[in-house]
Each structure stands twice: as C-alpha cells, then as structure tokens.
C-alpha positions, 0 to 999 in steps of 0.5 A: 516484536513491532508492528509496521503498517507499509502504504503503498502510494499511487497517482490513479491519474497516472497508471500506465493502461496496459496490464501487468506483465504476465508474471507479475501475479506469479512473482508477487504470490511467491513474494507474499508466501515467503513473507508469511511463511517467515512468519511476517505478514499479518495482513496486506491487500489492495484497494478499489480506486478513490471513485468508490470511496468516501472521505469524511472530515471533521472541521469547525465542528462539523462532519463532511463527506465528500464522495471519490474520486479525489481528483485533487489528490495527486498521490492515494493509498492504493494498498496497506502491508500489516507486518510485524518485523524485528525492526523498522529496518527489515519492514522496509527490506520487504517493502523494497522486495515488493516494489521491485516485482512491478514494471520499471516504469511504474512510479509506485511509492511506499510510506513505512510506519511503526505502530504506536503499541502504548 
C-alpha cells in the first residue's frame, strides 16, 4: 500500500491567542485512535515554532543556515501524518477529518503527498 506524507501549514504570525477549546484534546485522541487502529497511521506529530529551527541552504556551492523564526515565511509546517492508505484519495479523507476537529475560525491547511517508493 502506499504511503502519504500530510503537512499540516500554519501562519505562526496569525494563530489566534486563546487556547484550544477544552475538548480539542479529547476529540483529536479519539481522531488518532481510530486512524491507528484502522491500521493507518505510521507516525504523526507537531512541531515547535520556526523560533527553534534552523534552516540550511545549499547555493552556488555553499551551505548557509539561517536561525528561526522565519518571519518572511508566511505559511510553516506546523506538523506532518505519516500514513500508509489504500490511495491518494482515503489519505486526504483523514486529512480533512483532522482539520475539521480545530476551531472554525482557525485558518489551518494541509498539503497531501504520495511517497515515491522507487
């Protein structure tokens, strides 16, 4: 079966202050245990803000880093899925499952990719 790597994309600049709703947690466990249990989820977790990253470049030879955040980066990988599903098109019915547990208001996107397994 193939595999689907899912980026979640946030604006950091743009999240909204308050704190998840109070049954966030409960409904995304329960998202994340059936996705398992249906024999699904490799691996999935989120990431700490660009402020504690560092990008490294290759160009014209030579390697750079540059230390977060990125602040000209409007949209960042806030988290990653690792699934592996019968095809592109039940990787992205979990996918919208997931975005569908936060807040209404959030703006949060996701960008679904077949692994290349040559």
């Amino acid at each position: 079966m193939p595999r689907f790597l899912t980026m979640i994309r946030i604006n950091e600049q743009a999240l909204p202050p308050e704190e998840f709703p109070a049954d966030f947690q409960e409904r995304m466990g329960a998202l994340l245990e059936e996705i398992t249990k249906a024999g699904v989820m490799l691996d999935t977790a989120g990431l700490l803000p660009t402020s504690e990253g560092t990008r490294v470049s290759w160009s014209d030879g030579k390697i750079s880093y540059t230390d977060g955040p990125f602040t000209e980066t409007k949209e960042v990988v806030g988290g990653y899925s690792l699934c592996q599903c019968k095809d592109k098109a039940e990787a992205v019915e979990w996918t919208r499952r997931f975005l569908e547990i936060h807040p209404a208001h959030w703006n949060v996107s996701a960008e679904v990719r077949q692994i290349d397994e040559m």
